[in-house]
C-alpha positions as CSV (number, residue, x, y, z in Angstrom):
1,X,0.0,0.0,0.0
2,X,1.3,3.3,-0.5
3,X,0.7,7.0,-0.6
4,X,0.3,9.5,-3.5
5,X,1.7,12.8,-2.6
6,X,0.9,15.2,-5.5
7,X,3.0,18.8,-6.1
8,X,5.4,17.3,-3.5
9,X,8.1,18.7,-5.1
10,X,6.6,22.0,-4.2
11,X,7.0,24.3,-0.6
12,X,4.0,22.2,1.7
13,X,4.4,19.2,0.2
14,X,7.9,18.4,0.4
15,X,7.7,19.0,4.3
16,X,5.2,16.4,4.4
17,X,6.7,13.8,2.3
18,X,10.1,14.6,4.8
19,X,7.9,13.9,8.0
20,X,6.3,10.7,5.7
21,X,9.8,9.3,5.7
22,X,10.8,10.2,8.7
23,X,7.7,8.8,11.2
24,X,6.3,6.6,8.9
25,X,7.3,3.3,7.0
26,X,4.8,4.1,4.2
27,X,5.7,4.0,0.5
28,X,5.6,6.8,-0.7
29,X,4.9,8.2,-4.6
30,X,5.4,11.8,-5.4
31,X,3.8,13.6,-8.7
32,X,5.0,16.9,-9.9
33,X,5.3,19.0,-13.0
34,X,8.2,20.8,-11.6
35,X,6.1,23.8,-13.2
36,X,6.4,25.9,-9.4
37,X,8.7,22.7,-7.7
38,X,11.9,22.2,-7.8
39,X,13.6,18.5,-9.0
40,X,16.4,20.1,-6.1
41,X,13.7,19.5,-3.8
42,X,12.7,16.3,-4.8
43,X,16.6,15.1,-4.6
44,X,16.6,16.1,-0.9
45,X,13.6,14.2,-0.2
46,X,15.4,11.1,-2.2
47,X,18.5,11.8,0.2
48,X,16.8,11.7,3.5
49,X,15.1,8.1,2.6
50,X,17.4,5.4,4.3
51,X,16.1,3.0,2.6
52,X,16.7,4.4,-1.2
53,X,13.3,2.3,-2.0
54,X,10.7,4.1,-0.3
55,X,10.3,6.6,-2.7
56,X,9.0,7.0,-6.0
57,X,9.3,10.0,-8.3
58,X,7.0,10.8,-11.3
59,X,7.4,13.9,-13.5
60,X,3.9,14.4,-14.9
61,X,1.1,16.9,-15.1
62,X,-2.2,15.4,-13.8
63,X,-4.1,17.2,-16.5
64,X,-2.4,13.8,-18.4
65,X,-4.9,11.8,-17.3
66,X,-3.9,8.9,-19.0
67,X,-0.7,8.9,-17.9
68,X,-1.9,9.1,-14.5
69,X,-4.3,6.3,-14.8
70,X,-1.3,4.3,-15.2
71,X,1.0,5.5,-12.5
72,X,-2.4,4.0,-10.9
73,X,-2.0,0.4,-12.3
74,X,1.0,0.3,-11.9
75,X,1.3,1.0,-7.8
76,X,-1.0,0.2,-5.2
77,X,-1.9,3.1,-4.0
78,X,-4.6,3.5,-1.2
79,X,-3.9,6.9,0.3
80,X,-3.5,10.8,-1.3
81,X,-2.0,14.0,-0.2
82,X,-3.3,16.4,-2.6
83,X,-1.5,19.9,-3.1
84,X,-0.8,20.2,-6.5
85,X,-2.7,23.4,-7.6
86,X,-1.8,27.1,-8.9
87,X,-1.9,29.1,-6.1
88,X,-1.3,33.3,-6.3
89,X,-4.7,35.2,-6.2
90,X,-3.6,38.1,-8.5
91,X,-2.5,35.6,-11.5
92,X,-6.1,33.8,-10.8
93,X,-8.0,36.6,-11.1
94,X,-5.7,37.6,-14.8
95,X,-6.0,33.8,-15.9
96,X,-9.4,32.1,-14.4
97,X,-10.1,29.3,-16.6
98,X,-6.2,28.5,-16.0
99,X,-6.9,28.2,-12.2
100,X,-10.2,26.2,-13.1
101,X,-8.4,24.0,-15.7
102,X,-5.4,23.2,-12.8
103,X,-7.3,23.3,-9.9
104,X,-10.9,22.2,-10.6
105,X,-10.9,20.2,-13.6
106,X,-7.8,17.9,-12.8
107,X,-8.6,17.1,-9.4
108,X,-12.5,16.1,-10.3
109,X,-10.1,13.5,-12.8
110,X,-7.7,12.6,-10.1
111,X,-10.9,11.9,-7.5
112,X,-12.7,9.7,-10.4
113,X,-9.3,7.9,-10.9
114,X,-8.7,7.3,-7.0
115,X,-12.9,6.1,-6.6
116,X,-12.2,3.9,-9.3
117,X,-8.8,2.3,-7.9
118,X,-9.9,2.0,-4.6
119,X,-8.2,5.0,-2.6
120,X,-9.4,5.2,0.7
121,X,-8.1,8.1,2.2
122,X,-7.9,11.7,0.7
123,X,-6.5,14.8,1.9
124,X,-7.1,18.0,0.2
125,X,-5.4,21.1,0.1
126,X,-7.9,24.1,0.4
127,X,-7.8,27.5,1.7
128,X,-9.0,30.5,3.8
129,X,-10.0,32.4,0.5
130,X,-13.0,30.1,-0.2
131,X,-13.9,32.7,2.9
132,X,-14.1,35.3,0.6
133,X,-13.8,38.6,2.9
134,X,-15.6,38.1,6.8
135,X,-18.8,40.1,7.2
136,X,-17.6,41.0,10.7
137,X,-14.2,42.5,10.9
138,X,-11.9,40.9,13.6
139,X,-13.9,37.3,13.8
140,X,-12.8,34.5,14.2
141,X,-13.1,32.6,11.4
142,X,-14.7,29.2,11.9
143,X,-15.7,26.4,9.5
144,X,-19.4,26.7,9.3
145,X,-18.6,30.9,8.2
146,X,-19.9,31.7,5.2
147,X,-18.0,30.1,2.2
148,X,-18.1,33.2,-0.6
149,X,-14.7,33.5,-2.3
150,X,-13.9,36.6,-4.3
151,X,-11.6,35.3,-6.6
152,X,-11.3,32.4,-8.9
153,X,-8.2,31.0,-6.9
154,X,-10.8,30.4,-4.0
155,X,-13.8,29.1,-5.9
156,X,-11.3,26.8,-7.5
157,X,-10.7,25.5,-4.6
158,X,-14.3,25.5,-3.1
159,X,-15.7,23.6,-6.3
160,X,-12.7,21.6,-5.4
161,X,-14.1,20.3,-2.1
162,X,-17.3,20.0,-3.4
163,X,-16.7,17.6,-5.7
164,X,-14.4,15.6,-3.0
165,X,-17.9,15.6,-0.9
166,X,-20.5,14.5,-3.1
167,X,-17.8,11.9,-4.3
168,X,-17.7,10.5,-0.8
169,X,-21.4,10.7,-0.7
170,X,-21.7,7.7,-3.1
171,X,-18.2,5.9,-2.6
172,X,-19.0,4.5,1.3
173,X,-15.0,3.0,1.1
174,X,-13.7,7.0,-0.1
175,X,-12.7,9.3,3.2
176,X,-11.6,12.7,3.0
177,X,-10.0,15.7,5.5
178,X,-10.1,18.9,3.7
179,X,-7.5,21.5,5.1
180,X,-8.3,25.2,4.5
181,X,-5.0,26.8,5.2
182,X,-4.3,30.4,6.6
183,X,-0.8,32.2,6.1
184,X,1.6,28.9,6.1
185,X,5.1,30.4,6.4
186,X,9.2,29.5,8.3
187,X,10.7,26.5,6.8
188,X,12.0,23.0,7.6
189,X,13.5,23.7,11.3
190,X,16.0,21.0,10.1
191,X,17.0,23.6,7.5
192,X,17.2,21.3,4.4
193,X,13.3,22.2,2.9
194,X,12.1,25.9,2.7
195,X,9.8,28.3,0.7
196,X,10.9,28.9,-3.1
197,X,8.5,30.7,-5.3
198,X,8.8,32.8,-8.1
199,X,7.8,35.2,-7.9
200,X,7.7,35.4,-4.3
201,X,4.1,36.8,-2.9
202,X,4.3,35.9,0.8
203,X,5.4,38.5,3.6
204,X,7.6,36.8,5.6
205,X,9.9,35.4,2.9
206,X,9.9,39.2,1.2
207,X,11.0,40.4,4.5
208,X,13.3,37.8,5.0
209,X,15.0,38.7,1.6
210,X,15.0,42.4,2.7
211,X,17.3,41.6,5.6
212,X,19.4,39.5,3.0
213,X,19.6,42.5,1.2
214,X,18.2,40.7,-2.1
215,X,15.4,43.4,-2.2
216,X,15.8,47.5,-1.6
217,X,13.2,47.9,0.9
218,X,9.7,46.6,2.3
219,X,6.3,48.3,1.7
220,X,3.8,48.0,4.3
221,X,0.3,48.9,2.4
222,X,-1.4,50.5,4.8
223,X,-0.9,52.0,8.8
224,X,-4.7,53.0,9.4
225,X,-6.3,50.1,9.9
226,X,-8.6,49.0,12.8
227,X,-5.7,47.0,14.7
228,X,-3.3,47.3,17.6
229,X,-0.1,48.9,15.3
230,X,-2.6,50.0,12.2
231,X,-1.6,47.2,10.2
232,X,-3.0,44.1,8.9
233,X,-2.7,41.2,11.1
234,X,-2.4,37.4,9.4
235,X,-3.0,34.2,11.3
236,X,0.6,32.9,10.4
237,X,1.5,28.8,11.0
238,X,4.4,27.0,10.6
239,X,4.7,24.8,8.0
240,X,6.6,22.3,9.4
241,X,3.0,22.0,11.8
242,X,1.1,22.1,9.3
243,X,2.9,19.0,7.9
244,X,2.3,17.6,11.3
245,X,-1.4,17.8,10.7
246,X,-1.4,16.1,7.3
247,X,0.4,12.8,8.5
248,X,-2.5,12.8,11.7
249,X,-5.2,13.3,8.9
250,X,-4.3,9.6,7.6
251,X,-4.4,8.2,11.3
252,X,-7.7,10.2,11.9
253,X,-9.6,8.9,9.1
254,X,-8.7,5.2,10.4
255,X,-11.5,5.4,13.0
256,X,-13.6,8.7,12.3
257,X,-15.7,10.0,9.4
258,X,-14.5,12.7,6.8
259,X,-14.7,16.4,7.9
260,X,-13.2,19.6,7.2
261,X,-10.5,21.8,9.1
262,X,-9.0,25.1,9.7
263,X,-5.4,25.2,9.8
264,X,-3.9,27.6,11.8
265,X,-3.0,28.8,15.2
266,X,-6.2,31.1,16.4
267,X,-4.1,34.5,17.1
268,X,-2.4,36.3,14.5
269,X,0.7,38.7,14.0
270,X,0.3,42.6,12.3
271,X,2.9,42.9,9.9
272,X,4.7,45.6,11.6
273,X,5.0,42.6,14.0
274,X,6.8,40.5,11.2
275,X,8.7,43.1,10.1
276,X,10.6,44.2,13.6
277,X,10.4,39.9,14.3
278,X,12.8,39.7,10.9
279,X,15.0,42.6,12.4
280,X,15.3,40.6,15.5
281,X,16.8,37.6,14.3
282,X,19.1,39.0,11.3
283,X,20.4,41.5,13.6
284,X,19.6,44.1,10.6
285,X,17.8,47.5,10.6
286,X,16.7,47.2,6.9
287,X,14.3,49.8,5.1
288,X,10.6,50.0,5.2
289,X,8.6,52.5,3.1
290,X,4.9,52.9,3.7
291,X,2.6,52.7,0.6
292,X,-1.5,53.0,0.3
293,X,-4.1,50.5,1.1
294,X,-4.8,47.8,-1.4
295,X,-8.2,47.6,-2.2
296,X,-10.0,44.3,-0.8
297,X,-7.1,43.7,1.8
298,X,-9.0,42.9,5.3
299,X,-7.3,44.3,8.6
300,X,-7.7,40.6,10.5
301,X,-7.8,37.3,9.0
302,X,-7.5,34.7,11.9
303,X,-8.8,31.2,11.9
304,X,-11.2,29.6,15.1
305,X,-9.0,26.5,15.1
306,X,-10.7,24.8,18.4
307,X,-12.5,22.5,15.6
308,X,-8.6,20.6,14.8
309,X,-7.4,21.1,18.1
310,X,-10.6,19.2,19.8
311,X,-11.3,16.5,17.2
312,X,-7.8,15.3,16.2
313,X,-6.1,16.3,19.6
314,X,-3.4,18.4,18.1
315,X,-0.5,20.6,19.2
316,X,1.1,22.6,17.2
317,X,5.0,22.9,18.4
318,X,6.2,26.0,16.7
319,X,3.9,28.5,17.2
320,X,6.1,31.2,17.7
321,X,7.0,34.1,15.3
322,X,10.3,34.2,16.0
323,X,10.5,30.8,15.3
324,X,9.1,31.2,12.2
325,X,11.1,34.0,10.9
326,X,14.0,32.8,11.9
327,X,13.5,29.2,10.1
328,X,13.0,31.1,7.1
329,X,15.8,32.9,7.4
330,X,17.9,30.5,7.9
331,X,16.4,28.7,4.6
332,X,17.0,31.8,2.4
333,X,20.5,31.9,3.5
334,X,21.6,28.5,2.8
335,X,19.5,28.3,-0.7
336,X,21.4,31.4,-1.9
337,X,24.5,29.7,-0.7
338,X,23.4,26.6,-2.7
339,X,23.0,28.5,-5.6
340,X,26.2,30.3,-5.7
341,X,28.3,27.7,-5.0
């Protein structure tokens, strides 16, 4: 029996497939297009199996779904991890049907492909922007919130988890967890996986590059908002808990029914917070300008996760900022070694 893990090669995934090999013995079979992973990536994962025969490495696009039907006869495979997706909100709102195409269409096929090979497990990546923007500014966000996103990146993903429902409705033997991330951010705290997208989106890893001096300056959009500092505040986890959560997901589904989860720590950070956090721990007074607003930018975004916490007993171990910025760091700085060398 093994364990599909698709877009492994990618920033989430790989830390899952590392924590796979490291407190599992399952087989384990990655797919990836290498279109936003890295075959770097996968070669680390390769290096930190003992056994060199655990894993299994496929470089295909699941929108070939021939080609994945018979990566299916040819394994045995029983359980799936399922992040492979287009992921920036800007680009999906430029290129919809691209983000329907790679997110929608190929996972209804990969879902009809796993029903019809007898997968019993499934665990889906989703998001907070299925959300859309809270009604009430500053709540909690819990899983029976209104699910309204205002972007196709989100309702990608929301059709997404539709069709993994109403496929479980009518395959009795098919289980899912879906996972509707916040702000996943740090890096392996081993320091051999970390966060490599181009271009680069995410706060903490543009911040983190400031201090590296690989970028100018940081812009904060926006001091006038309804918060502590007057600055956004994110709900940020680590991804190396996050990881953590996807490995109990299999165990969970063992003995209790499919159900969705909020993934994230319930208390979030402003970015001013992130900002002097990165100063901390490079130990570098780097420059930050102050630009507008951007229009449909909320001031909090912070998930209720009591839901996670209660049902599948977890605790997160590196909920700390600090932590998390200074993983990252750390990653950034040895990748850039890596590169030059």
């Amino acid at each position: 029996m093994q364990v599909l893990v698709t877009g492994a090669a990618g920033y989430i995934g790989s830390h899952v497939v590392k924590q796979l090999l490291e407190q599992t013995q399952k087989e384990i079979i990655i797919i990836d297009n290498l279109s936003t992973g890295f075959l770097h990536t996968v070669d680390t994962l390769k290096a930190i199996d003992s056994t060199k025969r655990r894993l299994k490495f496929y470089k295909e696009d699941l929108a070939n779904f021939e080609s994945i039907e018979k990566i299916f006869k040819e394994n045995n495979i029983k359980e799936i991890i399922h992040f492979a997706a287009s992921s920036q909100v800007a680009e999906s709102i430029n290129k919809p049907l691209q983000y329907y195409l790679n997110n929608s269409v190929n996972t209804i096929s990969l879902v009809n492909i796993a029903v019809k090979y007898g997968v019993e497990k499934f665990v889906f990546s989703s998001t907070a922007a299925v959300y859309g923007e809270p009604e009430q500014t500053g709540q909690l966000i819990s899983e029976e919130c209104l699910t309204k996103p205002i972007n196709p990146y989100g309702s990608s993903k929301l059709f997404s988890e539709q069709v993994i429902k109403d496929a479980a409705k009518v395959n009795k033997n098919f289980k899912y967890i879906i996972y509707r991330y916040f702000n996943v951010a740090g890096a392996d705290v081993d320091g051999k996986l970390g966060e490599c997208h181009d271009p680069e989106t995410h706060l903490i890893p543009l911040v983190v590059k400031t201090a590296l001096d690989k970028r100018d300056s940081i812009t904060i959009f926006g001091t006038d908002y309804g918060t502590k500092d007057g600055t956004c505040i994110r709900d940020y986890i680590h991804v190396c808990d996050l990881a953590d959560v996807h490995i109990k997901a299999l165990d969970f589904l063992e003995n209790n029914e499919s159900d969705i989860f909020n993934c994230g720590y319930g208390y979030g950070y402003s970015v001013k917070e992130v900002i002097d956090s990165v100063k901390k721990v490079s130990n570098y007074d780097f420059k930050v300008n102050i630009g507008v607003k951007r229009e449909g930018d909320p001031s909090i975004l912070v998930a209720n996760c009591l839901k996670i916490k209660d049902k599948m007993q977890w605790k997160p171990k590196y909920n700390s900022l600090e932590l998390i910025c200074k993983t990252a760091l750390k990653w950034e700085e040895n990748f850039s070694k890596e590169k030059n060398d």
